[in-house]
C-alpha positions as CSV (number, residue, x, y, z in Angstrom):
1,X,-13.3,48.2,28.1
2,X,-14.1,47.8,24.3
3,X,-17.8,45.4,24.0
4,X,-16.9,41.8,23.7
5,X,-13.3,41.7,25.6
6,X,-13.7,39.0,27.6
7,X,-10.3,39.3,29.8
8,X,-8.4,42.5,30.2
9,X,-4.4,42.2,30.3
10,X,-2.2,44.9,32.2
11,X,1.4,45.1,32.6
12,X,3.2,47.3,35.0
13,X,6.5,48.3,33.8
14,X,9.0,49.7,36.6
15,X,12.6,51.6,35.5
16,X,15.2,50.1,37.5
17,X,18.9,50.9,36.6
18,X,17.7,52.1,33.7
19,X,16.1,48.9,32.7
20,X,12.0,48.4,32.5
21,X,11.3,45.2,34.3
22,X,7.2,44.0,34.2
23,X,4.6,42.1,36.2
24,X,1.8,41.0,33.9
25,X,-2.0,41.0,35.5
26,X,-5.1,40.0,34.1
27,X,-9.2,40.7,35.0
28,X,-12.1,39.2,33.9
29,X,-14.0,42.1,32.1
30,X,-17.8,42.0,33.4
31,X,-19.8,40.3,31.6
32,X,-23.0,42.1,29.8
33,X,-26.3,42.0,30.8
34,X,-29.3,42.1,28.3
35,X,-32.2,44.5,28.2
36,X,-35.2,44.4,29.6
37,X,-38.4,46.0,28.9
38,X,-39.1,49.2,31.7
39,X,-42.3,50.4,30.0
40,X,-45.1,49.4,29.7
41,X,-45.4,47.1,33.1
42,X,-45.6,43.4,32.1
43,X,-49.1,42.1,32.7
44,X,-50.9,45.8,32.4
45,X,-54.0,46.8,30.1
46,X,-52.8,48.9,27.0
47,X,-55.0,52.1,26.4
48,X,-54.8,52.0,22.4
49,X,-53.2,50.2,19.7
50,X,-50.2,51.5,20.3
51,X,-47.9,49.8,22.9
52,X,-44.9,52.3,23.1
53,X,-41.9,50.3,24.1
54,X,-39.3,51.9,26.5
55,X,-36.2,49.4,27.3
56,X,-33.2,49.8,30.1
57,X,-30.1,49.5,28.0
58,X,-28.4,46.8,29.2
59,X,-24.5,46.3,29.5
60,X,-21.8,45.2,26.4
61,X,-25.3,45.2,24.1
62,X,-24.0,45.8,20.3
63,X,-27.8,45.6,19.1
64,X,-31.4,45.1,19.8
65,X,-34.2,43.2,18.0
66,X,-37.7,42.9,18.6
67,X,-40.6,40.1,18.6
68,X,-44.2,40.8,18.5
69,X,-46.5,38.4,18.7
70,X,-49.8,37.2,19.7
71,X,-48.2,33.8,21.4
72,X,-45.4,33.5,23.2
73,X,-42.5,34.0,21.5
74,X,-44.0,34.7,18.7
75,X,-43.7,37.5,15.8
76,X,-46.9,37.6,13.3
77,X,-47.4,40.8,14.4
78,X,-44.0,41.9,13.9
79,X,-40.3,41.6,13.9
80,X,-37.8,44.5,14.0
81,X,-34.2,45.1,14.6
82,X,-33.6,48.1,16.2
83,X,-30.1,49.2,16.6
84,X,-28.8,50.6,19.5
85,X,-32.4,52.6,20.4
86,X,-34.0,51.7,24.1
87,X,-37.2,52.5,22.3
88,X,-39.9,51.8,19.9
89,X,-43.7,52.4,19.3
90,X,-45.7,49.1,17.6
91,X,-49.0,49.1,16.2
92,X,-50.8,45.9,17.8
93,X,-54.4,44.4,17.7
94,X,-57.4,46.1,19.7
95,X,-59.1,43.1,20.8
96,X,-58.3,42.9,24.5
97,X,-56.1,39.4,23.8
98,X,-52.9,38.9,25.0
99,X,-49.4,40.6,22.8
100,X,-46.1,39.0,23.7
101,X,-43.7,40.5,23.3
102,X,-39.7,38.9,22.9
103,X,-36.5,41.8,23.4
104,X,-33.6,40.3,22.0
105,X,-30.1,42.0,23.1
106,X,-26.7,41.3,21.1
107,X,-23.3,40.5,23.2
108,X,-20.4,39.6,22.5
109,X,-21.8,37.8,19.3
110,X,-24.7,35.8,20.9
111,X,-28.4,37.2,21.1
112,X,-30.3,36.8,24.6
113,X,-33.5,37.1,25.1
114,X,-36.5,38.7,27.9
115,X,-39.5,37.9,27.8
116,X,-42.6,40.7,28.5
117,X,-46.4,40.6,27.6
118,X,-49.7,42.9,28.2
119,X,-53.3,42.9,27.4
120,X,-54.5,44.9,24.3
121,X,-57.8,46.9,24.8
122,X,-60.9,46.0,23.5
123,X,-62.5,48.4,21.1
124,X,-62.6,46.1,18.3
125,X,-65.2,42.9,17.4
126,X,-65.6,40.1,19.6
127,X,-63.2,37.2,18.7
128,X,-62.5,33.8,19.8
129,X,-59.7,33.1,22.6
130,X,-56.3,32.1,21.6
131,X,-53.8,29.3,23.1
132,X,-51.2,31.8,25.6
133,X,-49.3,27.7,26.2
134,X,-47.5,26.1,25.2
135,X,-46.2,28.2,22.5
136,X,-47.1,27.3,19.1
137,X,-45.6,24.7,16.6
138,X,-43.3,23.9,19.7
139,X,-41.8,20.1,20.7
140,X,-43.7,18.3,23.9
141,X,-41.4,16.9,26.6
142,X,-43.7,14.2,28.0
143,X,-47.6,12.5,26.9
144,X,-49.5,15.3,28.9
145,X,-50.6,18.1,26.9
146,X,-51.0,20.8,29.5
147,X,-53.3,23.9,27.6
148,X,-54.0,27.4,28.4
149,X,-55.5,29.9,27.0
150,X,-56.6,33.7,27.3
151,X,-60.9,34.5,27.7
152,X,-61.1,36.1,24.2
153,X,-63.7,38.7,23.9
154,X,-67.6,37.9,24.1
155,X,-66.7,34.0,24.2
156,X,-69.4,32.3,26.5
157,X,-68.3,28.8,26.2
158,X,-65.2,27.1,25.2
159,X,-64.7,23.7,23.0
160,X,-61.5,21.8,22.4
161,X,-60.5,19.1,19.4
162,X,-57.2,17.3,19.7
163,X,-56.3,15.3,16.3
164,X,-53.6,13.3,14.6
165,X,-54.8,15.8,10.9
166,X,-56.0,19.4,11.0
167,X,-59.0,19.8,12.7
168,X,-59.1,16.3,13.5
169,X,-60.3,15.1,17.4
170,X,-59.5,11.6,17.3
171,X,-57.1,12.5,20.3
172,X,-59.7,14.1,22.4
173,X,-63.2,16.2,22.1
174,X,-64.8,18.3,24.9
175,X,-67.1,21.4,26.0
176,X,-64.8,23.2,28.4
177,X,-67.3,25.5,29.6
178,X,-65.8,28.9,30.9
179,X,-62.5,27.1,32.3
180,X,-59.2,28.6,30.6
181,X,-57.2,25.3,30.8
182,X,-57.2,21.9,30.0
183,X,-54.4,18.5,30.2
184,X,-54.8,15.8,28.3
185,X,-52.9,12.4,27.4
186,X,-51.6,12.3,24.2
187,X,-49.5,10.0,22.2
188,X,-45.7,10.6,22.9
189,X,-44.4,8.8,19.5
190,X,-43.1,11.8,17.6
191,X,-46.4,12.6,15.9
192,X,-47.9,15.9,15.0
193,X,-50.8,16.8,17.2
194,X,-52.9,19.1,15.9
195,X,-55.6,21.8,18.6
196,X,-58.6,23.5,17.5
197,X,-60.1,26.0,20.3
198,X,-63.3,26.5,19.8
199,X,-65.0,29.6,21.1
200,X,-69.0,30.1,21.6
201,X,-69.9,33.6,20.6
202,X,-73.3,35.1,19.8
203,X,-74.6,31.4,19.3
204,X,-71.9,30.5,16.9
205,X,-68.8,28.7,17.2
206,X,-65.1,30.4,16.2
207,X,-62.0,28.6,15.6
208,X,-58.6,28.9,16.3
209,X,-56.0,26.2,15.3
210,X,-53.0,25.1,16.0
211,X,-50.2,22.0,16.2
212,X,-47.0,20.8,18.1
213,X,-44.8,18.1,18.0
214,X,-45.6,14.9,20.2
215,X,-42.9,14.0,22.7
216,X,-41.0,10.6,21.4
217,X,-40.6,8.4,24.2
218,X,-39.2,4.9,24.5
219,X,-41.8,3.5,27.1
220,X,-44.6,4.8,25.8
221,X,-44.4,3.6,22.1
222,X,-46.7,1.0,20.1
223,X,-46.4,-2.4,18.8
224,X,-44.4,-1.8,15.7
225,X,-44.4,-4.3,12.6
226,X,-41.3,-6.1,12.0
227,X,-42.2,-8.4,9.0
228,X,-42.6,-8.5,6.4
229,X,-40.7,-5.1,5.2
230,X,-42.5,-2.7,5.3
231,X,-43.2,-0.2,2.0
232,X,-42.4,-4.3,0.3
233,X,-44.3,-5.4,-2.1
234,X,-46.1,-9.1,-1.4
235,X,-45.9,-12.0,-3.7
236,X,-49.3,-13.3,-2.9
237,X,-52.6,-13.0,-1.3
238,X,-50.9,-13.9,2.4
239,X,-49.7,-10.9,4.6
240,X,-48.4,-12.7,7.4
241,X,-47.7,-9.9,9.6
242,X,-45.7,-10.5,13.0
243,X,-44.6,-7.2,15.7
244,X,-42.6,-6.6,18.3
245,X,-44.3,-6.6,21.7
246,X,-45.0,-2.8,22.9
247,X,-44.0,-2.6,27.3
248,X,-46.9,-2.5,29.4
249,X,-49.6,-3.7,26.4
250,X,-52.7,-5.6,27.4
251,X,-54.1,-6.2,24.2
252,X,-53.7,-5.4,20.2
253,X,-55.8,-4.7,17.3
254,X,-55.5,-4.6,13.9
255,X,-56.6,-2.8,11.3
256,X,-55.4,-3.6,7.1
257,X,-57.3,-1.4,5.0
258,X,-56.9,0.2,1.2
259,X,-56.5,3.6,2.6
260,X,-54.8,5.0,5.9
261,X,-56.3,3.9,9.0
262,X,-58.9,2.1,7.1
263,X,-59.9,-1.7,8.0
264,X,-62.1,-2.9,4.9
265,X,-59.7,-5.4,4.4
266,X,-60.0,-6.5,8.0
267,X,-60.6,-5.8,11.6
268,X,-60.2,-7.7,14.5
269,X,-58.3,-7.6,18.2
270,X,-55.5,-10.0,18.6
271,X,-55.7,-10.5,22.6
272,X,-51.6,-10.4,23.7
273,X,-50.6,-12.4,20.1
274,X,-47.7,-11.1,18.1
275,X,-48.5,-12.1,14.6
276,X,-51.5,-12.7,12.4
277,X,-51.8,-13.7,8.8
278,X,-54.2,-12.0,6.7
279,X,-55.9,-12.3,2.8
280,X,-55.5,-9.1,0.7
281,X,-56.0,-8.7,-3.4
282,X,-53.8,-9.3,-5.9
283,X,-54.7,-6.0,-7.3
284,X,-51.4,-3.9,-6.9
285,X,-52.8,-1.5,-4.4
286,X,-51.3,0.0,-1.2
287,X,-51.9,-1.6,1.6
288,X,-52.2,-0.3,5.1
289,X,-51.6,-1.7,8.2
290,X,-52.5,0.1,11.2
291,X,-51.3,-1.6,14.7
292,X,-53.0,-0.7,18.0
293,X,-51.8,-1.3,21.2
294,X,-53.6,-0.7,24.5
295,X,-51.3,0.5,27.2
296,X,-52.5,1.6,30.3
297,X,-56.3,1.6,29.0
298,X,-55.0,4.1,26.2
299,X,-54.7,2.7,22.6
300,X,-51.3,3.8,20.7
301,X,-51.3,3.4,17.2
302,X,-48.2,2.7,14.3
303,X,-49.1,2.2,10.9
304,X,-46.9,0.7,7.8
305,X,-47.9,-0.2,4.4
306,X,-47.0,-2.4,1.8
307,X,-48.0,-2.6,-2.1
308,X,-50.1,-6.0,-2.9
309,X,-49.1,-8.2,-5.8
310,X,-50.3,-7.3,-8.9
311,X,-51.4,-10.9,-10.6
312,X,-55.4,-10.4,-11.2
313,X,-56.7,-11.0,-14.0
314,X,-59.6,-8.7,-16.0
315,X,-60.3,-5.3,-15.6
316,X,-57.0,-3.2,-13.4
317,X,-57.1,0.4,-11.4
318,X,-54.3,2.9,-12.1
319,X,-51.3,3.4,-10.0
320,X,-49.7,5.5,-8.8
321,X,-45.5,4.5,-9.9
322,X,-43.6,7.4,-9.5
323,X,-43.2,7.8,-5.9
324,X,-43.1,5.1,-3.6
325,X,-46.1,5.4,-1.1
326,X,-44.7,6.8,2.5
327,X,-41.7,8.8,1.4
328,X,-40.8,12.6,1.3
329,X,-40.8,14.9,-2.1
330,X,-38.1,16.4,-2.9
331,X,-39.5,20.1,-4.4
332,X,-42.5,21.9,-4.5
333,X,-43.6,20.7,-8.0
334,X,-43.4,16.6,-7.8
335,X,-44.5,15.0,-11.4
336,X,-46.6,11.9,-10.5
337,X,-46.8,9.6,-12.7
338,X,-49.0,6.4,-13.1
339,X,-49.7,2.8,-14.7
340,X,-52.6,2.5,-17.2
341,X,-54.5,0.1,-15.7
342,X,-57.1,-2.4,-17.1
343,X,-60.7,-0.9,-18.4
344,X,-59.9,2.6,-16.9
345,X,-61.8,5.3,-19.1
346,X,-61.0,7.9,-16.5
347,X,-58.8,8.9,-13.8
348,X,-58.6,11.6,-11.5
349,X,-56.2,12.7,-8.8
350,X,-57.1,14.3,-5.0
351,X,-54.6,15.8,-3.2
352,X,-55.7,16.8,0.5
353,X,-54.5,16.9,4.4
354,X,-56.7,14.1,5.7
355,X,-57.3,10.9,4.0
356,X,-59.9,11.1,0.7
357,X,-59.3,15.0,1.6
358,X,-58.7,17.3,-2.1
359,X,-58.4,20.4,-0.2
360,X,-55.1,20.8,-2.2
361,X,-56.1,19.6,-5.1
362,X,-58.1,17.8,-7.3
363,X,-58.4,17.3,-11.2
364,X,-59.1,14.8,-13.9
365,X,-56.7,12.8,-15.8
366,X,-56.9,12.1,-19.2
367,X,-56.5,8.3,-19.5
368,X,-53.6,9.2,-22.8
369,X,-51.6,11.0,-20.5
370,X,-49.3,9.0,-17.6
371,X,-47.7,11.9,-15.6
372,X,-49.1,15.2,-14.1
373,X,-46.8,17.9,-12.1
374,X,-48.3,19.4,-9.5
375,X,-47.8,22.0,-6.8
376,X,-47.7,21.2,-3.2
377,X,-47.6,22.9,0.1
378,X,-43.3,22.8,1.2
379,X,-44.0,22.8,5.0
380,X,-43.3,19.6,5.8
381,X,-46.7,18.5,6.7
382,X,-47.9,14.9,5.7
383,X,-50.2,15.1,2.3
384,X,-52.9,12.5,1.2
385,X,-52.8,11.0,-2.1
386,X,-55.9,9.2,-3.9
387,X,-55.7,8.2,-7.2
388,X,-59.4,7.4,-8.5
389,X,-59.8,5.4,-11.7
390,X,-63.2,4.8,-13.4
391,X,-64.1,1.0,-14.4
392,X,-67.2,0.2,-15.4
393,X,-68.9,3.1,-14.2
394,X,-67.7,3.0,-10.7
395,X,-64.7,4.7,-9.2
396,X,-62.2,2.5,-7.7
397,X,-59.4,4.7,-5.3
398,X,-56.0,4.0,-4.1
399,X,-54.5,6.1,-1.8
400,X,-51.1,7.0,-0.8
401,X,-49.9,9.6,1.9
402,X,-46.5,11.1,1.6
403,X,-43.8,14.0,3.4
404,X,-43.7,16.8,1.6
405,X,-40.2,19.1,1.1
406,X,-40.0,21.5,3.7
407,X,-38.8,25.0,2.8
408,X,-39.0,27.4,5.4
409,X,-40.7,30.9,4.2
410,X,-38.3,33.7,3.5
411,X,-38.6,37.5,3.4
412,X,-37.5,39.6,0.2
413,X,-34.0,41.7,0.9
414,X,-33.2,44.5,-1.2
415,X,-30.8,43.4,-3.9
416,X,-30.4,47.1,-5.2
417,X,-28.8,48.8,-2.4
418,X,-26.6,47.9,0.6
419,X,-28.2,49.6,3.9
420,X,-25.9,52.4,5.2
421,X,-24.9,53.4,1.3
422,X,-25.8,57.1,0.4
423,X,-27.8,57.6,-3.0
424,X,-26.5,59.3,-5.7
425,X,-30.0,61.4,-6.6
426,X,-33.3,62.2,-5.4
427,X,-34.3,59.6,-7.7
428,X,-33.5,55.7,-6.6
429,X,-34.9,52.4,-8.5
430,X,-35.4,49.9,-5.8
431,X,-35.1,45.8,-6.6
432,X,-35.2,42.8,-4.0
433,X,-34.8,39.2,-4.3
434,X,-38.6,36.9,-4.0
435,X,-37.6,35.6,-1.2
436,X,-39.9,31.9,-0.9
437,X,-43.3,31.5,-1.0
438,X,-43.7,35.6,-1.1
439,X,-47.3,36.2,-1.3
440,X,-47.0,40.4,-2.1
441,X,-44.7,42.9,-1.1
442,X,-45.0,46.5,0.1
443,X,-42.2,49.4,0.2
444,X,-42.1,52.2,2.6
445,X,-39.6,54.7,2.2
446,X,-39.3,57.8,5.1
447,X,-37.7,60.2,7.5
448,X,-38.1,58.1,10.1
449,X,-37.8,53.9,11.1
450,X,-40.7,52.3,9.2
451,X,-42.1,55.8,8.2
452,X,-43.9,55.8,4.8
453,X,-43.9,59.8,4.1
454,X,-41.7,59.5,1.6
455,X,-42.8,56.6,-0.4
456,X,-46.1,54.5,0.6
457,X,-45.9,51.3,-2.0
458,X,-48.6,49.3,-0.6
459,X,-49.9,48.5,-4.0
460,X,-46.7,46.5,-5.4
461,X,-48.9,42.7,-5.4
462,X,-45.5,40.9,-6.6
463,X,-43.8,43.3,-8.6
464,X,-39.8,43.1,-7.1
465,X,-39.3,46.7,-8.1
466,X,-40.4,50.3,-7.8
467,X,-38.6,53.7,-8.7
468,X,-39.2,56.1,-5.9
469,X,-38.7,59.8,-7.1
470,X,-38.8,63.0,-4.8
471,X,-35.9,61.9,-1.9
472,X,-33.9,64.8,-0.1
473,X,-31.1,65.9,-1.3
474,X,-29.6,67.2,2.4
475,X,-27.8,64.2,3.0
476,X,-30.1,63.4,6.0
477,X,-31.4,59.8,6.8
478,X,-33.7,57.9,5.0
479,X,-35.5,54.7,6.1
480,X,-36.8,51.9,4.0
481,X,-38.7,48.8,4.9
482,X,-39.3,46.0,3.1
483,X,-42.1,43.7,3.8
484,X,-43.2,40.7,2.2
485,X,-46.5,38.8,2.7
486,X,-45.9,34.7,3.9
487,X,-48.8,32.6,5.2
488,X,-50.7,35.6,5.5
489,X,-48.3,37.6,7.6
490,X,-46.3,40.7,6.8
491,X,-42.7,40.3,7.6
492,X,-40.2,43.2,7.2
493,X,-36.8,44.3,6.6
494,X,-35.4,47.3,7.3
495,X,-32.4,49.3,5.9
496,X,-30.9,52.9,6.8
497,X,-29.3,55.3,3.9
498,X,-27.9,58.7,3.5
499,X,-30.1,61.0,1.2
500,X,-27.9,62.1,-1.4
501,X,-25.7,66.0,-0.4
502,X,-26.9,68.5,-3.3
503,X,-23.7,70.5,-4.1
């Protein structure tokens, strides 16, 4: 039965006085079955750096893939499609950690997936332990944050941060000792929740970081501010500020500060009240309003923001007037642009991932120039804005925080050639697309999948092309692989031709 029939139809014909007459039948054809890895045994202790891959074929399979990674279905350490082979030697880390490993089988149009993973020896330098659950960058299904992670190699104590930014602990902060797992409470109001592991070795502490999407549940949500409209802009000094009361909270507090999560404007609880008006300058700055709510003795936060009114008189900061504060770029390159202010004689600009944070960037701003394009990360992460003016001789800040565009990273593809062509001569001149956010690339041409015997152009930084010269010319197969550098990560491509037949 051809792959992908679904139901097979038969019809029996039967002569009778010279006239066919049928009964029609039908069967279910059986359905396929992915692979699954034979070799190595899930769970065993590899003996090198090479795991050599054996798979059972499966049933109705058109094609295989493969994940490699060093988290559960992940693939920084590699990603392959195989075609129709049942094997495949991978070149993994030798630092007795965990490699997962993710065997993806084709049928009938739809890939399915099997899961395997094994323990790489240890022959290489002590390193910190790594998260093993739950997988990274993945969504949380309920406010308990339930950790695990592998021993590492020469780790003697453990550490863990859990933070609203990178590297933040705001969340939670604790010496784990030699355990291998920790739960903890989080928010569950859609936020990104960001994990550092620490690891103790040789007196000093290594870090491995990582972040996941809180769960977003109705019942456990803050207060949230219903007026006035928030991202507005006031009229007067008077913020009168009134929320919505959050299920199951005890108590509020407020904080209504110049910066996110900051209170120099004011701090104070509110007991069980539901609106409180507060003084703010006239200035034209952001302000930010951050509501707590304590709900079963655990604070939950929701923050708005709203620009002041802009009626003082004398000397002015800058602002920020090209993008209104809290929403989302639309490209990798925004122009910001700003008012002059009052008595400004110099301006500068921070860009960073945690409030006052120019990790991104950070520069001076001529005070005869009003716009300034520059180039931020397109990952969708949140970014901190603070735009600094100097007045009298002391820099006054606003700050903004925004979305940035998110682009997911792409691999280069040949543009040159279409796998399975045959070349026309021993020499071939090779081109491929940049692909987005390409760091480098590399090009291996040879005799055999992801061989390099042929061609070895690991020097390419971001050229997009290369002529390779001395191919066959017997009309035998010739393997080229593609990889491209993202986030620090080689990722490949991989094409088949036909050496060009000499006559």
């Amino acid at each position: 039965v051809p792959v992908g029939v679904t139901k097979v139809y038969v019809t029996l014909w039967s002569l009778i006085s010279g006239v066919y007459q049928a009964n029609h039948y039908f069967f279910n054809a059986p359905a396929g079955t992915k692979a699954v890895i034979a070799s190595p045994v899930d769970g065993s202790t590899l003996a090198s750096g090479t795991l050599d891959l054996a798979w059972a074929g499966g049933t109705g399979v058109n094609n295989y893939a493969l994940w490699i990674g060093s988290s559960p279905g992940g693939y920084d350490l590699g990603a392959f499609h195989v075609g129709t082979a049942t094997t495949r030697s991978v070149t993994v880390p030798t630092d007795g950690g965990a490699v997962y490993v993710t065997l993806w089988s084709l049928i009938s149009g739809a890939y399915q997936s099997s899961a395997h993973w094994y323990f790489t020896t240890a022959t290489s330098n002590p390193r910190g332990a790594r998260l093993t659950s739950p997988a990274n960058a993945s969504n949380l299904a309920s406010a308990t944050l339930d950790l695990a992670w592998e021993a590492g190699l020469g780790a003697t104590n453990y550490a863990l941060w859990i933070g609203s930014v990178a590297n933040g602990y705001d969340l939670y902060a604790g010496i784990e000792g030699t355990v291998l797992a920790k739960s903890v409470v989080v928010p569950a109001d859609g936020r990104r929740l960001h994990v550092t592991l620490h690891s103790l070795i040789g007196g000093a502490w290594q870090s491995n970081s990582y972040w996941f999407n809180a769960a977003t549940l109705p019942d456990a949500g803050a207060a949230q501010i219903t007026s006035p409209t928030p991202g507005s802009t006031l009229t007067s000094s008077t913020l009168p500020l009134v929320w919505s009361p959050a299920a199951g909270a005890t108590n509020y507090h407020l904080y209504v500060g110049s910066s996110p999560n900051g209170y120099d404007l004011y701090n104070a609880g509110q007991g069980t009240s539901l609106s409180r008006t507060v003084t703010v300058p006239v200035d034209g700055r952001p302000v930010y309003v951050t509501l707590w709510s304590l709900i079963k003795g655990v604070y939950k936060s929701s923050s708005v923001f709203f620009i002041a009114a802009n009626t003082a008189t004398g000397n002015r900061k800058a602002l920020i007037n090209s993008h209104a504060n809290g929403s989302t770029f639309t490209n990798a390159n925004p122009v910001f642009a700003w008012t002059t202010g009052v008595g400004v004689t110099l301006m500068a600009t921070w860009i960073g991932n945690s409030p006052l944070g120019y990790d991104i960037w950070a520069s001076t701003e001529s005070t005869s120039s009003t716009y300034r394009s520059t180039a931020v990360p397109t990952d969708g992460r949140k970014v901190h804005v603070t735009f600094w003016s100097l007045i009298g001789g002391v820099w006054q800040g606003a700050s903004y925080i925004y979305t940035t565009v998110n682009i997911p990273l792409a691999k280069a593809s040949l543009t040159s050639h279409v796998s399975g062509a045959t070349f026309t001569s021993t020499t071939e001149y090779f081109t491929w697309d940049f692909g987005y956010a390409s760091q480098s690339f590399q090009l291996h041409v040879g005799r055999s999948p992801g061989g390099a015997d042929l061609f070895n152009g690991n020097n390419l930084a971001l050229l997009q092309y290369t002529t390779v010269t001395g191919l066959p010319s017997d009309g035998s197969p010739v393997y080229v692989t593609l990889y491209t550098l993202l986030g620090g990560v080689w990722k490949s491509n991989e094409y088949i031709f036909n050496a060009w037949q000499s006559p």
